[in-house]
C-alpha positions as CSV (number, residue, x, y, z in Angstrom):
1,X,160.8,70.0,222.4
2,X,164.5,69.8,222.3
3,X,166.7,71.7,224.1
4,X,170.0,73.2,222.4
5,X,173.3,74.9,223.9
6,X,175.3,76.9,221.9
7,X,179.3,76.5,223.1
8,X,180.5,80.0,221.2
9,X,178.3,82.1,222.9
10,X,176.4,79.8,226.2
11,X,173.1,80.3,224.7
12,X,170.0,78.1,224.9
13,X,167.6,77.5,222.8
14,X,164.5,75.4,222.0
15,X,164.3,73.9,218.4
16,X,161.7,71.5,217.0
17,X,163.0,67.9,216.0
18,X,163.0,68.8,212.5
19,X,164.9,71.8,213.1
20,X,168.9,72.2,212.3
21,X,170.8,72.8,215.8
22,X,171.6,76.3,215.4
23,X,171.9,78.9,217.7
24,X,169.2,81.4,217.4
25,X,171.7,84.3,218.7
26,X,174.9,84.0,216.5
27,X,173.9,81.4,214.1
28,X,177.1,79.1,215.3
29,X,176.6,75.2,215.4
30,X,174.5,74.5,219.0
31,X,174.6,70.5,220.8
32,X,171.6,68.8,221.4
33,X,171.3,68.8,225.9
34,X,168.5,66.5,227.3
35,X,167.2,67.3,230.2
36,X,164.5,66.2,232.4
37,X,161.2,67.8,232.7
38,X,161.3,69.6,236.1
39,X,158.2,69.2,238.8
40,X,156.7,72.6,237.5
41,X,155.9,71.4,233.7
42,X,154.7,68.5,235.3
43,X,152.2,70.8,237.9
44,X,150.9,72.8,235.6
45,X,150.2,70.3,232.5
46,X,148.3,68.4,235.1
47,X,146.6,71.6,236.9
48,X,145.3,72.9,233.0
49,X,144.2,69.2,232.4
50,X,142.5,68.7,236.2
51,X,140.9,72.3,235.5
52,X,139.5,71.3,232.1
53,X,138.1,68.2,233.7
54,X,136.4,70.3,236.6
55,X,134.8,72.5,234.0
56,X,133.9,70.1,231.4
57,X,132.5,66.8,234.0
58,X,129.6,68.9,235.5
59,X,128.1,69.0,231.7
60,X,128.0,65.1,231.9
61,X,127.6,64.3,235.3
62,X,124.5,66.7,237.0
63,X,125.6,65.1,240.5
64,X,128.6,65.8,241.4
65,X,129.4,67.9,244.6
66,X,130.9,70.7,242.3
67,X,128.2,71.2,239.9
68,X,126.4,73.6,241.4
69,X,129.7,75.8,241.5
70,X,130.4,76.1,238.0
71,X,127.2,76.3,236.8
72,X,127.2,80.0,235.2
73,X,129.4,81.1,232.4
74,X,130.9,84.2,233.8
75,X,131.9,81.7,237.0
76,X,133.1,79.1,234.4
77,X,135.3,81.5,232.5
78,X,136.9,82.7,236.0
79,X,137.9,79.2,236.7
80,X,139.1,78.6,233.2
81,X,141.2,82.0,233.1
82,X,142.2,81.5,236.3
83,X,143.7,77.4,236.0
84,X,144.9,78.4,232.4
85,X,146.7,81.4,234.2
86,X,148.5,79.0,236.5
87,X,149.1,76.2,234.8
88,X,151.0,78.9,232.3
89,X,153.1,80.4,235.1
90,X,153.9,76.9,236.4
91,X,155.1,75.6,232.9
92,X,156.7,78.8,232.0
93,X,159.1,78.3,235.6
94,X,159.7,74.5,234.7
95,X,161.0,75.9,230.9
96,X,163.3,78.3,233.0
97,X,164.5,75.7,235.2
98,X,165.5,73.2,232.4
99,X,166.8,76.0,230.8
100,X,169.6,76.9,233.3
101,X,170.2,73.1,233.6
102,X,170.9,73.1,230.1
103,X,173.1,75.9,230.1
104,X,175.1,73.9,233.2
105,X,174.7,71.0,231.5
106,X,176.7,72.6,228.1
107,X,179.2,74.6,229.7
108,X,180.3,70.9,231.5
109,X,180.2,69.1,228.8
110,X,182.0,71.7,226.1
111,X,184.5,73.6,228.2
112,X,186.6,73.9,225.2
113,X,184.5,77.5,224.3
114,X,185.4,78.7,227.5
115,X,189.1,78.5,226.6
């Protein structure tokens, strides 16, 4: 995932490697911005991951301390609903937070549109 800043009109967008840098709002040529993953993205990819494990190891391993908690489905699909829910809300804040860097980040490095 690649952020992109658009200098004509301080948008930013997300594009795909493979993808041109455009602007998705007026079509103008955007710049490549790279920018660090924040703490959030990092939270919540590990919280859906950690929540998988705690779901999936009691099917393995009969002796864990847990295994008694998550041993119904309707229990099972609160947990998973409720770490997917999270970890969702934790990534979507990190994908804010980079993009206002980005948009920082641009309007720094291309003060030119501002002109």
């Amino acid at each position: 995932m690649e952020l992109v800043y658009c200098p004509a009109c301080h948008h930013v967008g997300i594009k795909s490697r493979l993808e041109r840098a455009r602007c998705d709002s007026c079509g103008a040529d955007a710049r490549l911005v790279a920018v660090p993953y924040p703490w959030q993205y990092y939270v919540g990819v590990g919280l859906v991951l950690g929540g998988a494990l705690f779901l999936f190891l009691p099917q393995v391993f009969d002796t864990l301390a847990w295994a008694g908690i998550v041993a119904s489905i309707p229990v099972r699909i609160t947990f998973l609903i409720a770490f997917l829910v999270v970890g969702l809300v934790l990534t979507n804040a990190g994908l804010r937070v980079m993009k206002e860097t980005a948009r920082e980040r641009g309007r720094e490095a291309y003060p030119e549109a501002d002109a």
